[in-house]
C-alpha positions, 0 to 999 in steps of 0.5 A: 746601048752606046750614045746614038751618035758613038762612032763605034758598033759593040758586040759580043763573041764566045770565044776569042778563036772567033775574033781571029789572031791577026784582029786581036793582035792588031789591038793587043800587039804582043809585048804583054804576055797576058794579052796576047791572044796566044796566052788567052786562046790556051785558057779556052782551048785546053778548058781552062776558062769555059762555063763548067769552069766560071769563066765563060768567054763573052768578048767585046769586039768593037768596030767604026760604027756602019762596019758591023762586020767581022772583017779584021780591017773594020776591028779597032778595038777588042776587051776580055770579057767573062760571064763569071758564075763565080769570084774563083782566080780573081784576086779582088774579094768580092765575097762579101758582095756575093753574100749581102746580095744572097741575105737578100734573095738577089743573085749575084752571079752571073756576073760580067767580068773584063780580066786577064783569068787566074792572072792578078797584074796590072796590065791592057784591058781595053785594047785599041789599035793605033791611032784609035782614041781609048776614052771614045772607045770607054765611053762607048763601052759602059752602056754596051755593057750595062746594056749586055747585062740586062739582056743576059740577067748578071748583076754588075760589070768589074774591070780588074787591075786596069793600067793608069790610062784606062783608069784615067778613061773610065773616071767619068763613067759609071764605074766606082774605083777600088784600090788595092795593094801588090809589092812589085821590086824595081831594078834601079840599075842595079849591077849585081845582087850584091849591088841591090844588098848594099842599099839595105840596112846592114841588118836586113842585109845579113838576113837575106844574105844568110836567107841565100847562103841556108838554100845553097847549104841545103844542097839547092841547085837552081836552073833556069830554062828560057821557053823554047827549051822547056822539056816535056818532063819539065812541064809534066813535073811543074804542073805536078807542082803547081797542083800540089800547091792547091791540093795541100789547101784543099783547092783544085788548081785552075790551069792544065798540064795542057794549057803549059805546054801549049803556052810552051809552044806558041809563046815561047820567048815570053817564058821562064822556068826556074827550078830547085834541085837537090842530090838525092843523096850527099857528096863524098868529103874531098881528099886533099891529095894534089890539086890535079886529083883533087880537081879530078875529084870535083868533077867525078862528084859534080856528075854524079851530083847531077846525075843524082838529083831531082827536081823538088820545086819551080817557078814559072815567070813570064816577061815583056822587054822591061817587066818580069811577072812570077805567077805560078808555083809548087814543091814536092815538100814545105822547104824552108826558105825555097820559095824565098829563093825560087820565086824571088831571089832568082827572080831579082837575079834574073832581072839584074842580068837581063836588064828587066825594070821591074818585077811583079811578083804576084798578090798579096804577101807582105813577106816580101817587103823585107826583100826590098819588093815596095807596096804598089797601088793596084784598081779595080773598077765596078758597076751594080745594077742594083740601085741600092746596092749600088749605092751601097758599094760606092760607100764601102769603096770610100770608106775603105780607101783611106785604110788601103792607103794607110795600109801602104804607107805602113809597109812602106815605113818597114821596107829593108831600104838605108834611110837617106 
C-alpha cells in the first residue's frame, strides 16, 4: 500500500467507462491521440482489450487522499492499467522472462501492465491534472500497485515506453529500467521533400529518389483522407488489409474493423488514412494531334483511370499538433517498395507540409535508416516479485544495456545524412 502519510488514495477500476470522459480528460487532455479516453474506451468497447483477449482493463484512479470518492473533482490523477495473461501487442519481449519463470514451476502470468494496448510509442502513461506533482503521485503509486499484485497473485508490474519525466519520477522507485531502440525522422524545417533529399549523400539520394520514381512507374496513385471523410468502404478495405498483414504470418490481428470506425467517429481530427491505388488495367499511349485533343485525351484517360482503379494498400496514421505516429498497415499482394512509400515517403511528405516535427513511424526496422529515420532510445520500467528473480532480471537489464546502446551508436554511423 502507499506510505501512511501519502496524499493520495489508489484504487482500481475495470473499465476506463467507469472513471468517466470528463475525469480521464481532466488528466490526459487531448493532444495525445493514444491517451485519450476516445482512443482507450474503443479498445474496450468493441472487444478489442478484454480478459478473452489478455488485456483486461484494471485502471489506477488516484485521488486527494479523504476524497475516496468517484466524484470526477476528487480524481487527480488516472494510469492505464492491464491484467495481461500474455506478452501479446507489447512490442517489449519479455519472452524469455515467461519461460525461466515456467522451467522453474512459477507463474509468470498474470501480469500487471501500464501501457497504451497494441501501440509501441513513447507517450503519457501517469496521467495527472494541473498543478498535480507527477513524482508524488509515482511515489504512491508503486507500492499500490505491488500491493494489487499480491492481492490478485501476478507476478510483476511493467511500465512501457514512458515519457522522459515519468522516467525521471520513477528513478528512485523500485522499478528497474530498460532501454530500447525505435527510429523516428525529424522535419527540421525542412520545405519540401526535395529539401530533406539534399541533405543526404548523393548516393542514397539517388535510391530513394529511383525508390519513389519505381512506385509512380508501377502506375501507384496514393490518396490521402483526413478522418472525418473516411468512408465506410475505406475502413472496410483497411481493415481487410490490415488483417492480411497478420494472417500471411500466421497470426490473428489484435484490433476490429469496429474499433476503426469508431475511432473514425469520436476522434476524427487525430487520423490519417493514405492509400495506394492502381488501374486495373493500362492507359492508352497518347496521340500527339494538337494540344487541344491531346489535352482532351488526358482527360478522357485520367476518368477512366480513376474510374478503373482499385485500392491495393494503406496506412493508417495518427497525429498531435507537432507528431505524426504510423501505426497500422496492409496490402492486397507483396508490392516492391509499396510499403516504403506508403507507410514512410508519404508520411515525411505529410510532415513537410503540415508542419509536423517529427515522425514516429513504429517498432523496430533498421530498413529505415537509409530513409533518414535516426535510432531513438526508448524504456521500459519493470518490477518482479519474485526475490530472486528479481535479482536476476536487474543483471540482464545492465548487462544488455551497454549492447543496446552500442546497437545505436552503429546505426547511427549508417544513416544516409552528408558528413559535416
Amino acid at each position: 500500500m502507499p506510505p501512511a502519510d501519502s496524499p493520495f488514495y489508489y484504487r482500481f477500476v475495470d473499465s476506463i467507462v467507469d472513471i468517466g470522459q470528463a475525469a480521464w480528460e481532466s488528466c490526459a487532455g487531448t493532444e495525445n491521440p493514444f491517451a485519450r479516453f476516445e482512443f482507450l474506451a474503443a479498445l474496450e468497447t468493441t472487444g478489442c482489450t478484454t480478459r478473452a483477449s489478455g488485456w483486461q482493463p484494471h485502471h489506477v484512479v488516484v485521488s486527494h487522499a479523504g476524497s475516496a470518492g468517484p466524484a470526477d473533482n476528487a480524481i487527480v490523477a488516472v494510469v492505464p492499467l492491464y491484467l495481461k495473461t500474455n506478452s501479446y501487442g507489447e512490442y517489449v519481449f519479455d519472452w524469455s522472462w515467461a519461460n525461466a519463470y515456467q522451467s522453474h514451476g512459477l507463474d509468470y502470468y498474470p501480469k500487471l501492465l501500464t501501457a497504451i494496448p497494441f501501440t509501441p510509442s513513447v507517450g503519457l502513461r501517469v496521467l495527472v491534472a494541473e498543478g498535480i506533482a507527477l513524482e508524488a503521485v509515482c511515489a504512491g503509486l508503486v507500492p499500490a500497485i505491488q500491493a494489487e499484485a499480491a492481492r490478485l497473485g501476478a507476478s510483476s508490474y511493467h511500465l512501457l515506453y514512458p515519457n522522459p519525466a515519468e522516467r525521471e519520477a520513477f528513478a528512485d522507485t523500485a522499478l528497474v529500467e530498460r532501454t530500447g531502440t525505435q527510429f523516428h525522422w525529424h522535419n527540421k524545417g525542412y520545405d519540401s521533400f526535395d529539401d530533406f533529399l539534399a541533405t543526404l549523400s548523393s548516393r542514397k539520394r539517388k535510391s530513394l529518389k529511383k525508390e519513389r520514381r519505381a512506385a509512380t512507374e508501377a502506375g501507384f496513385r496514393f490518396r490521402r483522407t483526413e478522418g472525418a471523410n473516411i468512408t465506410p468502404q475505406q475502413w472496410a478495405d483497411f481493415s481487410l488489409f490490415y488483417h492480411r498483414t497478420y494472417l500471411v504470418r500466421g497470426q490473428q490481428g489484435y484490433l476490429s474493423q469496429h474499433f476503426f470506425e469508431q475511432l473514425g467517429a469520436s476522434m476524427p481530427e487525430q487520423i490519417l488514412l493514405i492509400e495506394a491505388l492502381q488501374s486495373e488495367e493500362d492507359a492508352p499511349g497518347e496521340t500527339l494531334e494538337g494540344a487541344e485533343r491531346a489535352e482532351a485525351e488526358r482527360a478522357e484517360r485520367a476518368e477512366k483511370a480513376e474510374s478503373a482503379e482499385k485500392v491495393v494498400a494503406a496506412a493508417l496514421f495518427f497525429k498531435s499538433t507537432t507528431q505524426l505516429f504510423g501505426r497500422y498497415w496492409g496490402s492486397t499482394a507483396d508490392q516492391s517498395l509499396l510499403h516504403f512509400e506508403t507507410c514512410y515517403y508519404q508520411g515525411q511528405d505529410y510532415c513537410i507540409e503540415h508542419g509536423l516535427k517529427s515522425f514516429d513511424s513504429g517498432a523496430q526496422g533498421e530498413h529505415k535508416i537509409q530513409r533518414g529515420f535516426e535510432p531513438t532510445p526508448t524504456y521500459s520500467l519493470h518490477w518482479l516479485a519474485h526475490p530472486g528473480f528479481a535479482e536476476a532480471v536487474a543483471k540482464f537489464v545492465e548487462v544488455e544495456r551497454p549492447h543496446i546502446e552500442a546497437y545505436r551508436r552503429d546505426a547511427a554511423s549508417l544513416l544516409p545524412f552528408r558528413r559535416g
